[in-house]
Structures are given as structure tokens and as C-alpha cells.
Backbone as XML, in Angstrom:
<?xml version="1.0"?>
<chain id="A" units="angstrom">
  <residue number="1" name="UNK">
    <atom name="N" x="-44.400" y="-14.149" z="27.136"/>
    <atom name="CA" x="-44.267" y="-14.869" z="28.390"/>
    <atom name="C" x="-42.959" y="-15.658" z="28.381"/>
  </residue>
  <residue number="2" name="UNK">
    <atom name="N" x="-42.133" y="-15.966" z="29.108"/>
    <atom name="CA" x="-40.906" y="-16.456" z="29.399"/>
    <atom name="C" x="-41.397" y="-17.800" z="29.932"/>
  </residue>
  <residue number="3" name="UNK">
    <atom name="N" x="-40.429" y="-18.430" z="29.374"/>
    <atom name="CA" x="-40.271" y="-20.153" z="29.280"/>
    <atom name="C" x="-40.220" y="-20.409" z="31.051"/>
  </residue>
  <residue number="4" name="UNK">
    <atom name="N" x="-39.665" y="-19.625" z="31.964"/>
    <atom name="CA" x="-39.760" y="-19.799" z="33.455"/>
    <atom name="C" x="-40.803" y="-19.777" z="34.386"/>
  </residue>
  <residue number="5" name="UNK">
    <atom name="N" x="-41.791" y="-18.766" z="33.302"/>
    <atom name="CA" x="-42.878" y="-18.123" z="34.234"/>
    <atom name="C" x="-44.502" y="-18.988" z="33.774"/>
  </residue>
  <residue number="6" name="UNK">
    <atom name="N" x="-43.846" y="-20.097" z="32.586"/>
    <atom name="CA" x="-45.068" y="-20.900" z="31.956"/>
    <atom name="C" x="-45.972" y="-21.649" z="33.437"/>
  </residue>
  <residue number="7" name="UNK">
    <atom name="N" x="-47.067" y="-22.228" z="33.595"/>
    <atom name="CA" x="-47.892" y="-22.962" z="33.901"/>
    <atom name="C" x="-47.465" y="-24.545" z="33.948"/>
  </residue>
  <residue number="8" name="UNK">
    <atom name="N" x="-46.717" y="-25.371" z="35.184"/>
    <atom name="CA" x="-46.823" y="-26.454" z="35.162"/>
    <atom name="C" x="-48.015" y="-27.017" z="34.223"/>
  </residue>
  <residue number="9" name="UNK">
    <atom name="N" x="-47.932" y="-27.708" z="33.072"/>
    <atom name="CA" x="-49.203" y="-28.586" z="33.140"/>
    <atom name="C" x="-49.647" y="-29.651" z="33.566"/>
  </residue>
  <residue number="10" name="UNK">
    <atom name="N" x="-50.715" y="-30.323" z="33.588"/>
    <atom name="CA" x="-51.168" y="-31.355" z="34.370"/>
    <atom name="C" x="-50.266" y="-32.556" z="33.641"/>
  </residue>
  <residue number="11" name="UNK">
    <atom name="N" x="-50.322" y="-33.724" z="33.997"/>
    <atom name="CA" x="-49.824" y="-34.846" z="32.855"/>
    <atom name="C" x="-51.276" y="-35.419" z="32.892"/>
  </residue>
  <residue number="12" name="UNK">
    <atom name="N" x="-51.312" y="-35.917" z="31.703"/>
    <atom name="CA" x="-52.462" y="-36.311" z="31.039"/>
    <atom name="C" x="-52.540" y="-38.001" z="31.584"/>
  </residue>
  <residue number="13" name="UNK">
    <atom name="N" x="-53.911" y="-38.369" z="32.217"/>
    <atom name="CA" x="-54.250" y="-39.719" z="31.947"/>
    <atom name="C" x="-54.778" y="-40.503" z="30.949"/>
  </residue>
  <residue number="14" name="UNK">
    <atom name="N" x="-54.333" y="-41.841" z="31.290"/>
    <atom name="CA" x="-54.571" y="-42.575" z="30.300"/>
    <atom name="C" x="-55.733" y="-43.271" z="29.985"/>
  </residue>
  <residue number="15" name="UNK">
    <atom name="N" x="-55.992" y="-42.654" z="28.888"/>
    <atom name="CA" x="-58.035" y="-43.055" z="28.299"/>
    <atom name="C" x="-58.071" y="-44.680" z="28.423"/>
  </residue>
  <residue number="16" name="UNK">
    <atom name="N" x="-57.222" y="-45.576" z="28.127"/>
    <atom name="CA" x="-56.964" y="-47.144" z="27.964"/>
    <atom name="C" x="-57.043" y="-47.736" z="29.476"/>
  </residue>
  <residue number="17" name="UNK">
    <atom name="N" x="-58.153" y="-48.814" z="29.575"/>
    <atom name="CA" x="-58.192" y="-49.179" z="30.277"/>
    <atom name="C" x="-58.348" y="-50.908" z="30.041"/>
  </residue>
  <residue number="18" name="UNK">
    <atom name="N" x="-57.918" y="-51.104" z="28.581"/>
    <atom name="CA" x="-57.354" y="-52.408" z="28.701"/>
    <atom name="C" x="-55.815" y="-52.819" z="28.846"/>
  </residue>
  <residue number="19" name="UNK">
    <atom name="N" x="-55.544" y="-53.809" z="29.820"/>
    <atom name="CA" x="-54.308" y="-54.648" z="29.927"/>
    <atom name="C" x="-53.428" y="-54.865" z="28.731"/>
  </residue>
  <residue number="20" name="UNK">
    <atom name="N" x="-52.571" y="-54.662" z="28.517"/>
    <atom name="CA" x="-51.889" y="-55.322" z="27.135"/>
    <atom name="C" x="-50.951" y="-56.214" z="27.848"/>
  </residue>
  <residue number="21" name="UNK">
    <atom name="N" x="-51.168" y="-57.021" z="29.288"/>
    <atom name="CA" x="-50.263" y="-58.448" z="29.622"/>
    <atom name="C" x="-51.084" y="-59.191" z="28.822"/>
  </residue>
  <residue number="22" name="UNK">
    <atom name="N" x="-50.455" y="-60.530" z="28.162"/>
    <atom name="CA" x="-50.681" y="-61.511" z="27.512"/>
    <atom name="C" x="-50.584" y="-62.368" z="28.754"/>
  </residue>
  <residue number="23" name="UNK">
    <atom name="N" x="-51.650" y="-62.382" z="29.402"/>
    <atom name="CA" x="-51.952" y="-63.662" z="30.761"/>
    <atom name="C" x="-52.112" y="-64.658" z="30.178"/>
  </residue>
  <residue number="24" name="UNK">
    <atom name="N" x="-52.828" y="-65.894" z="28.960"/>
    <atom name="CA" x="-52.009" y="-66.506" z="28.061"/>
    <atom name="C" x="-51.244" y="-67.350" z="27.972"/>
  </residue>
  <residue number="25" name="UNK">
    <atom name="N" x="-50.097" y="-66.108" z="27.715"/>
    <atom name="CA" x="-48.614" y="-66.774" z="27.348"/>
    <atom name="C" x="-48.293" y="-66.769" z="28.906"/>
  </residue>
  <residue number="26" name="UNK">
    <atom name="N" x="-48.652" y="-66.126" z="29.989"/>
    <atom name="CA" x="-48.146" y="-66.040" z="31.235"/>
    <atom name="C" x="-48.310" y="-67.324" z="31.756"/>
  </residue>
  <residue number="27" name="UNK">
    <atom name="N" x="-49.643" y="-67.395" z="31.893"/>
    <atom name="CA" x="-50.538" y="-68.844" z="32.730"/>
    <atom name="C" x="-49.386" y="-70.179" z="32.131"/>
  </residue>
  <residue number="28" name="UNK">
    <atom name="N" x="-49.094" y="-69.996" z="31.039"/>
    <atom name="CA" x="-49.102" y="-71.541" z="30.219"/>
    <atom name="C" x="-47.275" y="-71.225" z="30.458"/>
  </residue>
  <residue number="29" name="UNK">
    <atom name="N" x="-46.537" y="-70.025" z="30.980"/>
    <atom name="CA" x="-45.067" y="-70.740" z="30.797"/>
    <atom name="C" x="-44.841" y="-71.279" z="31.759"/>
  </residue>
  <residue number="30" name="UNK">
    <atom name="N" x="-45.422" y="-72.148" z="32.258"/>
    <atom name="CA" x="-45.085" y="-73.075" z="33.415"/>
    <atom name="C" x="-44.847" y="-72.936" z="34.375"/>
  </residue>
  <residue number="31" name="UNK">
    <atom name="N" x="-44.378" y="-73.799" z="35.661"/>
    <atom name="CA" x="-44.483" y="-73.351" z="37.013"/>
    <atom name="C" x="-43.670" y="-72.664" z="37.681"/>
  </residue>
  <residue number="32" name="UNK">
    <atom name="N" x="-44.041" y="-71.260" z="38.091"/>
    <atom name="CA" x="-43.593" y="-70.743" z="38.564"/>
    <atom name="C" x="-42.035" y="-70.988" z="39.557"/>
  </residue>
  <residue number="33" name="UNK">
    <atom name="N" x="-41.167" y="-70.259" z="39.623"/>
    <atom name="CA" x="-39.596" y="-70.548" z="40.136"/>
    <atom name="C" x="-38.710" y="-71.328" z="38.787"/>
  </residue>
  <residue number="34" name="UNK">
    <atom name="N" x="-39.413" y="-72.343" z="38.124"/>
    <atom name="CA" x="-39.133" y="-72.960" z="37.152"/>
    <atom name="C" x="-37.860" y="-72.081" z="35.886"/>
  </residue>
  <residue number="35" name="UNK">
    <atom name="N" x="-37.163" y="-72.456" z="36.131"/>
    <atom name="CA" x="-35.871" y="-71.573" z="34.702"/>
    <atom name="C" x="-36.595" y="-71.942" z="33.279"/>
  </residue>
  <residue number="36" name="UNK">
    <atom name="N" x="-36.880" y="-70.674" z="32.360"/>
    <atom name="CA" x="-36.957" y="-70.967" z="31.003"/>
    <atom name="C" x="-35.970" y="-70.218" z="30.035"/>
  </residue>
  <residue number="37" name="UNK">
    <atom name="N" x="-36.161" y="-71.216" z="28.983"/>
    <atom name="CA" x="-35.202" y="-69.849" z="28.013"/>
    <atom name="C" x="-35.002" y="-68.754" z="28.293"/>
  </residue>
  <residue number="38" name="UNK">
    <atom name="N" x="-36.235" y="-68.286" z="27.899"/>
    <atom name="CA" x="-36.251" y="-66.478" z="28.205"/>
    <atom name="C" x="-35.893" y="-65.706" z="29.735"/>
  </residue>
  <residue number="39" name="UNK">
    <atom name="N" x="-36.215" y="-67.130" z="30.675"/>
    <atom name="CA" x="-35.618" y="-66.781" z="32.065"/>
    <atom name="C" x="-35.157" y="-67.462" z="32.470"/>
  </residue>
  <residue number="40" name="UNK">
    <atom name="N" x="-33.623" y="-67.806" z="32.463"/>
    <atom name="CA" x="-32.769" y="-68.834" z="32.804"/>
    <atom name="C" x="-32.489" y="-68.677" z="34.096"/>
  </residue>
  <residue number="41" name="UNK">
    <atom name="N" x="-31.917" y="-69.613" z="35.110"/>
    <atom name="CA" x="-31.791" y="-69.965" z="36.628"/>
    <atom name="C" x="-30.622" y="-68.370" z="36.749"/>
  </residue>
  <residue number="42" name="UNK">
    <atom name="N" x="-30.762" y="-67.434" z="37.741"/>
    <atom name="CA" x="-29.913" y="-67.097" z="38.200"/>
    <atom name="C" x="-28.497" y="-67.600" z="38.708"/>
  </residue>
  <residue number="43" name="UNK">
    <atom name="N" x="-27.146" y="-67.096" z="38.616"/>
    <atom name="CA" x="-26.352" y="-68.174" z="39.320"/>
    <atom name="C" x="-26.506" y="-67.709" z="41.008"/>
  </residue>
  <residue number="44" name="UNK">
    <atom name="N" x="-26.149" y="-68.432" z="41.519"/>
    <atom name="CA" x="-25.808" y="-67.905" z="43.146"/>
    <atom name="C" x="-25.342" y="-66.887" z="43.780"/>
  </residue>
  <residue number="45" name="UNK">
    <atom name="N" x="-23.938" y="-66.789" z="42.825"/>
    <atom name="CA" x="-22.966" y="-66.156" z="42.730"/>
    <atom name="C" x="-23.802" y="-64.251" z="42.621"/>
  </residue>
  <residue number="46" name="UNK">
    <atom name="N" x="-24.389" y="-64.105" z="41.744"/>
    <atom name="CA" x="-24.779" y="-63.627" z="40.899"/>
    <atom name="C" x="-25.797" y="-62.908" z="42.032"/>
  </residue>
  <residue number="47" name="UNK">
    <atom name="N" x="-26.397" y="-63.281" z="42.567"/>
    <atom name="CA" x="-27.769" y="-63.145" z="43.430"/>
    <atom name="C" x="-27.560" y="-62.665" z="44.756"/>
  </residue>
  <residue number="48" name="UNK">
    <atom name="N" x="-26.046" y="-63.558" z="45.130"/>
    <atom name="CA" x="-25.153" y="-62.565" z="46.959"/>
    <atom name="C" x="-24.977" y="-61.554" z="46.486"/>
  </residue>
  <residue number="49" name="UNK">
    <atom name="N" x="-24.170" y="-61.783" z="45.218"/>
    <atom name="CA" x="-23.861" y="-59.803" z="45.122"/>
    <atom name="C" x="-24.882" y="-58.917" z="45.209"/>
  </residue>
  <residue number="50" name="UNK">
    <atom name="N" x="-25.890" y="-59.153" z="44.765"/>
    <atom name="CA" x="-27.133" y="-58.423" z="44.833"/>
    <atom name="C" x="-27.762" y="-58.095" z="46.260"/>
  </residue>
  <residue number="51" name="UNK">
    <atom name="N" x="-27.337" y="-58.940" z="46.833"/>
    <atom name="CA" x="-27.780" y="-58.987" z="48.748"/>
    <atom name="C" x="-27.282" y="-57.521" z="48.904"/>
  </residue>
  <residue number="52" name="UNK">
    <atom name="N" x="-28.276" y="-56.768" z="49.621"/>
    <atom name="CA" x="-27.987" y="-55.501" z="50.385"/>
    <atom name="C" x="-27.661" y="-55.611" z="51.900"/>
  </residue>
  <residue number="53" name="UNK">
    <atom name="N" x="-26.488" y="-55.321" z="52.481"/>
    <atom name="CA" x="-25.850" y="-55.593" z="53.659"/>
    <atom name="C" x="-26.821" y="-54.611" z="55.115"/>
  </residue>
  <residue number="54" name="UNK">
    <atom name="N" x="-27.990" y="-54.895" z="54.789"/>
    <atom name="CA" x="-28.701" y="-53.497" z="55.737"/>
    <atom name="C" x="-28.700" y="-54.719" z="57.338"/>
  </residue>
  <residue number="55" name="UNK">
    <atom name="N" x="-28.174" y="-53.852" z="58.387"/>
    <atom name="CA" x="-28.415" y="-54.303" z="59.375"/>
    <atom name="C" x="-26.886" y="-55.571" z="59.645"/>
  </residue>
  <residue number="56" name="UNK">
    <atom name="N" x="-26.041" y="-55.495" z="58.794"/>
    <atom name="CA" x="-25.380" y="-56.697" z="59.277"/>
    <atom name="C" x="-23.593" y="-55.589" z="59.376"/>
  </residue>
  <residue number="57" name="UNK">
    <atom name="N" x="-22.823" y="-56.419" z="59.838"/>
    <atom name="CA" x="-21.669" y="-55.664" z="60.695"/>
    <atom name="C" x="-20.295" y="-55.564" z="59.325"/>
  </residue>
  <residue number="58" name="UNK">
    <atom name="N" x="-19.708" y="-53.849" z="59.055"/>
    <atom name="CA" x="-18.918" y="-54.027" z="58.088"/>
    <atom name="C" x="-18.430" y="-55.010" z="58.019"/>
  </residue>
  <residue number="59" name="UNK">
    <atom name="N" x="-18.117" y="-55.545" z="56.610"/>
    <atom name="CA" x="-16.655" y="-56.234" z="56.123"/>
    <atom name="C" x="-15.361" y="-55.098" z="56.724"/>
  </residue>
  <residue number="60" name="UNK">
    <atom name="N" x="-14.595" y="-56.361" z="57.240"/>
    <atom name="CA" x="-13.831" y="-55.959" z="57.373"/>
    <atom name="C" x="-12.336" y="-55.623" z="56.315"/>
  </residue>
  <residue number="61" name="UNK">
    <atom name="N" x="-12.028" y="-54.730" z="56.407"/>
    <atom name="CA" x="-10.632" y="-54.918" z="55.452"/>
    <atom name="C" x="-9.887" y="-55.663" z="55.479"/>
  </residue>
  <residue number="62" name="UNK">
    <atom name="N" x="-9.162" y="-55.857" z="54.035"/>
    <atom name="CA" x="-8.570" y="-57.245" z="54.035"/>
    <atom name="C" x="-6.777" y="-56.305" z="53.261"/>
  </residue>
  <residue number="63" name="UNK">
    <atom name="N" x="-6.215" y="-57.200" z="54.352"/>
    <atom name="CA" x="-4.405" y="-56.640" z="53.734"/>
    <atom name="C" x="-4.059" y="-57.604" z="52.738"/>
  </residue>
  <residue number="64" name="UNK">
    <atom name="N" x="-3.441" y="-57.107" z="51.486"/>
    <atom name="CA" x="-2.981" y="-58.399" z="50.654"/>
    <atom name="C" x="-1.221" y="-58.720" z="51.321"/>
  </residue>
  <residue number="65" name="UNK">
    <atom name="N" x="-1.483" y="-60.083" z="51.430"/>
    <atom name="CA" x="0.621" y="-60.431" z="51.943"/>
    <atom name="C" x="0.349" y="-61.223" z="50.922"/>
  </residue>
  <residue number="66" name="UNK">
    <atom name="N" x="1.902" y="-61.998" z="50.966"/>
    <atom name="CA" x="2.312" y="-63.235" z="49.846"/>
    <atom name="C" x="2.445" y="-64.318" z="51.232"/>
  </residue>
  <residue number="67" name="UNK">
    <atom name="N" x="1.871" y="-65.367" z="50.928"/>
    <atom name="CA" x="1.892" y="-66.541" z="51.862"/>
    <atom name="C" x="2.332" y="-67.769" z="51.547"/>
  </residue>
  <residue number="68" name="UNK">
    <atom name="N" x="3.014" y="-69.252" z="51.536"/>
    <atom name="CA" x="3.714" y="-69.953" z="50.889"/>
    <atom name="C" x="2.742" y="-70.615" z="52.300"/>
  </residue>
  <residue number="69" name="UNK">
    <atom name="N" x="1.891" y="-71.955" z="50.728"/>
    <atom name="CA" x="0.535" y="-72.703" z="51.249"/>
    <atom name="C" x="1.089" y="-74.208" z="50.553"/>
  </residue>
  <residue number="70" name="UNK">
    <atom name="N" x="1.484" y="-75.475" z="50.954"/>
    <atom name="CA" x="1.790" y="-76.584" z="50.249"/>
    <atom name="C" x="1.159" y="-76.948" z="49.341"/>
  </residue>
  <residue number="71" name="UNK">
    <atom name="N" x="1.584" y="-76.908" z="47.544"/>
    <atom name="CA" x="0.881" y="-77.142" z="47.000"/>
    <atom name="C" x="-0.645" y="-78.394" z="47.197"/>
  </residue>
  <residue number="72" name="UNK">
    <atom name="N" x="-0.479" y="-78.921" z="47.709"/>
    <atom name="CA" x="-1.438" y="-80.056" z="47.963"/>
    <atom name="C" x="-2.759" y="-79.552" z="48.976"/>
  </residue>
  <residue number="73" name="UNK">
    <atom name="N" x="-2.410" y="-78.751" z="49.247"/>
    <atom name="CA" x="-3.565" y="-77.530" z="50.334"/>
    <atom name="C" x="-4.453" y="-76.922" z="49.571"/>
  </residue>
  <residue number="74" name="UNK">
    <atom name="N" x="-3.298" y="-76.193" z="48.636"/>
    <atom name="CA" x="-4.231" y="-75.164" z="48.042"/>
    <atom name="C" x="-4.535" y="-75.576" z="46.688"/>
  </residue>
  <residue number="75" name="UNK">
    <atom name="N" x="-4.612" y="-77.031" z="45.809"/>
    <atom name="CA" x="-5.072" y="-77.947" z="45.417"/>
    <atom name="C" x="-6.178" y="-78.040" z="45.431"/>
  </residue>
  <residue number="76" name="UNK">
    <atom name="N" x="-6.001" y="-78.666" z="46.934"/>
    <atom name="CA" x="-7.713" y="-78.741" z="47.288"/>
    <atom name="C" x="-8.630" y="-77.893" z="47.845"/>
  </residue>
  <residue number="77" name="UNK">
    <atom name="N" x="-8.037" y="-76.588" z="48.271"/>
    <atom name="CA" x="-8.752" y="-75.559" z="48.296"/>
    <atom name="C" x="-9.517" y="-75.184" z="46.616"/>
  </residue>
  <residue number="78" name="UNK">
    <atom name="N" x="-8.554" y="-74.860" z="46.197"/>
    <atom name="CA" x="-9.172" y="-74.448" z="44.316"/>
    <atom name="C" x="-10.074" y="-75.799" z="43.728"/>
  </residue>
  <residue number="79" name="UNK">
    <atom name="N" x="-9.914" y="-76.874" z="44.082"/>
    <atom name="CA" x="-10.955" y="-77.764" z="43.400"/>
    <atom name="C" x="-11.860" y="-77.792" z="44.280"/>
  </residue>
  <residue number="80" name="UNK">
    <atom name="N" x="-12.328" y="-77.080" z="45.187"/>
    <atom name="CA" x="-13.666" y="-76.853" z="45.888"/>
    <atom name="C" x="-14.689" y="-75.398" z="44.965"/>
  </residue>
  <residue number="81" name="UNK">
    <atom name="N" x="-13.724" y="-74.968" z="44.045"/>
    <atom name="CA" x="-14.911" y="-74.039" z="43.404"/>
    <atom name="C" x="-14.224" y="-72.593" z="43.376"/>
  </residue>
  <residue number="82" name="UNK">
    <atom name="N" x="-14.885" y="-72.102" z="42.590"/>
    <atom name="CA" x="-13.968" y="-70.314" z="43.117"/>
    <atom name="C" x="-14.415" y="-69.958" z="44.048"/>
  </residue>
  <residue number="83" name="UNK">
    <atom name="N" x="-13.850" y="-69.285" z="44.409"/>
    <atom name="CA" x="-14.056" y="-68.470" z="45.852"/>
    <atom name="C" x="-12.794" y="-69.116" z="46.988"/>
  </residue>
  <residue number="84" name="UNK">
    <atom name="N" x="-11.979" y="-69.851" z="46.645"/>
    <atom name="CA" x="-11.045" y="-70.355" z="47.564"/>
    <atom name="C" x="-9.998" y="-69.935" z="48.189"/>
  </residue>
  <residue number="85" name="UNK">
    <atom name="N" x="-10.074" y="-68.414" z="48.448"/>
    <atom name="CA" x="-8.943" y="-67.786" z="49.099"/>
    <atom name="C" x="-10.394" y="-67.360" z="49.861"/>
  </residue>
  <residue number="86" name="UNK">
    <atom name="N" x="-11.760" y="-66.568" z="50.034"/>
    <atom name="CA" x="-12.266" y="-66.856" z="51.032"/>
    <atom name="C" x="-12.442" y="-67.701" z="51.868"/>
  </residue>
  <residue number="87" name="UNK">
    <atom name="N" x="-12.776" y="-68.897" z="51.354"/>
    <atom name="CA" x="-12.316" y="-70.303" z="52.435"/>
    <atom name="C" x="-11.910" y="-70.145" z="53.070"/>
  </residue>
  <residue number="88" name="UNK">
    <atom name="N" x="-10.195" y="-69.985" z="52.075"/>
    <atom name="CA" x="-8.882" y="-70.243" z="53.101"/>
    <atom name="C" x="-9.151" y="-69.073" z="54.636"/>
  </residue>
  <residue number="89" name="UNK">
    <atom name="N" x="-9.952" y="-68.388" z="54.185"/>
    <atom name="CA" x="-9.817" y="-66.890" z="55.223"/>
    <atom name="C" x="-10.494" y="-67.447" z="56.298"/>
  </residue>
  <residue number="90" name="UNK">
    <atom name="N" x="-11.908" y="-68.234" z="55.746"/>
    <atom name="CA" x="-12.782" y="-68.811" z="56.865"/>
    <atom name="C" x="-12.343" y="-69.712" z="57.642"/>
  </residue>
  <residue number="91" name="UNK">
    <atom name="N" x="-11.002" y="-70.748" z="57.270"/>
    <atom name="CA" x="-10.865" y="-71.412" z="57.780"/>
    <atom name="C" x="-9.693" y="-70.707" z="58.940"/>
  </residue>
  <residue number="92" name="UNK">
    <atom name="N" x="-9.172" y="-70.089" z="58.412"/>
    <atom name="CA" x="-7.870" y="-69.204" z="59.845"/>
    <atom name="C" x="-8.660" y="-68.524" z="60.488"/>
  </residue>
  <residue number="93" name="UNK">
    <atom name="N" x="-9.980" y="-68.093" z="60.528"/>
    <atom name="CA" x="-10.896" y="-66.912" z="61.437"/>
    <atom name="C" x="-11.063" y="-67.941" z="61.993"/>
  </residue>
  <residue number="94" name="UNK">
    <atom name="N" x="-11.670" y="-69.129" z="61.479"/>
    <atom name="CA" x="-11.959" y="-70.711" z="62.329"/>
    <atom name="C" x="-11.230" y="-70.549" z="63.539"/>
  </residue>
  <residue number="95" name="UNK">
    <atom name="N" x="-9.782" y="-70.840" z="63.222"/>
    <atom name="CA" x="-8.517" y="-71.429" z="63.963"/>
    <atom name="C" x="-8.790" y="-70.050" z="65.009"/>
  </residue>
  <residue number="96" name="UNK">
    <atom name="N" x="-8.776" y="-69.065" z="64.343"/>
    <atom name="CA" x="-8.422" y="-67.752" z="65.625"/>
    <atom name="C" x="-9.415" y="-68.383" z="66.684"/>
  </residue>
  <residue number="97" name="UNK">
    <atom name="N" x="-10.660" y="-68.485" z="66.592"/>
    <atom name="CA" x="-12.055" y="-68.101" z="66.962"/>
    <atom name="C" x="-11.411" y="-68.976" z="68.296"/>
  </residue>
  <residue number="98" name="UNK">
    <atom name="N" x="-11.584" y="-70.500" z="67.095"/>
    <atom name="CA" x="-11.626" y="-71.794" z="68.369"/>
    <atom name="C" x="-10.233" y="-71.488" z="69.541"/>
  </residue>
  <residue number="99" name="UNK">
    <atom name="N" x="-9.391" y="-70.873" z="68.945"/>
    <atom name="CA" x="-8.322" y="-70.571" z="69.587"/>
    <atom name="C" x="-7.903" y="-69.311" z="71.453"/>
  </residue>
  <residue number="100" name="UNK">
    <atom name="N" x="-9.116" y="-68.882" z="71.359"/>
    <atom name="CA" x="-9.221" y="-67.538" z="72.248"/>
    <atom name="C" x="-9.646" y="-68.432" z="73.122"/>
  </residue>
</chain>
């Protein structure tokens, strides 16, 4: 008989019908949302990227130029956190918006 023409077999179930969760150790690691060792706080950062964009309108493309920003601007843009050339973006879409 040829290896093509064999008989799907069934997959076999499983005779075990006890749990092997340790409910336990579950109940007692404390309250739920709560960060532990073993499950430390997600960052933020970390968690948008993970966001699936279903239902919301492309990103749009972005052109790279070279732009000359007074140091004292973009200062305080960067000591607001990373992400500070999006800012800066939010804040000129700002200016367009209020501007029309």
C-alpha cells in the first residue's frame, strides 16, 4: 500500500480528565490586573503597537525633509518623552486644521 493511499486516522482522545491548573497558586497570586514578577506591567508603548487598526482610516505617509526647529523648541519637545517628532507632527496638523 502506498504512503498516499493510507487511511486518515482518527486523533485519539484524551482518557485524563483531571485539570493540571494549579488554581492554588492562581487564587492566591493576588488581584487580578495587579503586575507580578512573573507578570510585570506591560509598557504602553508596547500594547499600541499591538492595537489592530480594523475599521480606522490609513496612516498616512510621511516624507522625511531636514527642518531647522530653535533649539529651545525642540528641547522641550524631547523632554516630554519619546515620541517627540510625532508631537511635533500633531502639533502642525493642529495649526493646519485650526487654520482652514
Amino acid at each position: 500500500m502506498l504512503a498516499s493511499a493510507r487511511q486518515p486516522s482518527a486523533k485519539r482522545r484524551s482518557t485524563q480528565m483531571k485539570s493540571e491548573t494549579d488554581w492554588p497558586k492562581l487564587m492566591d497570586s493576588g488581584a487580578p490586573g495587579v503586575p507580578t514578577s512573573e507578570h510585570p506591567e506591560a509598557e504602553i508603548a508596547h500594547v499600541v503597537r499591538g492595537v489592530v487598526r480594523r475599521g480606522l482610516q490609513p496612516v498616512p505617509s510621511k516624507s522625511l525633509i531636514s527642518l531647522r526647529i530653535d533649539q529651545d523648541v525642540i528641547e522641550w519637545f524631547k523632554g516630554q518623552g519619546p515620541g517627540y517628532q510625532t508631537r511635533i507632527n500633531a502639533v502642525l496638523r493642529a495649526f493646519r486644521d485650526a487654520s482652514t
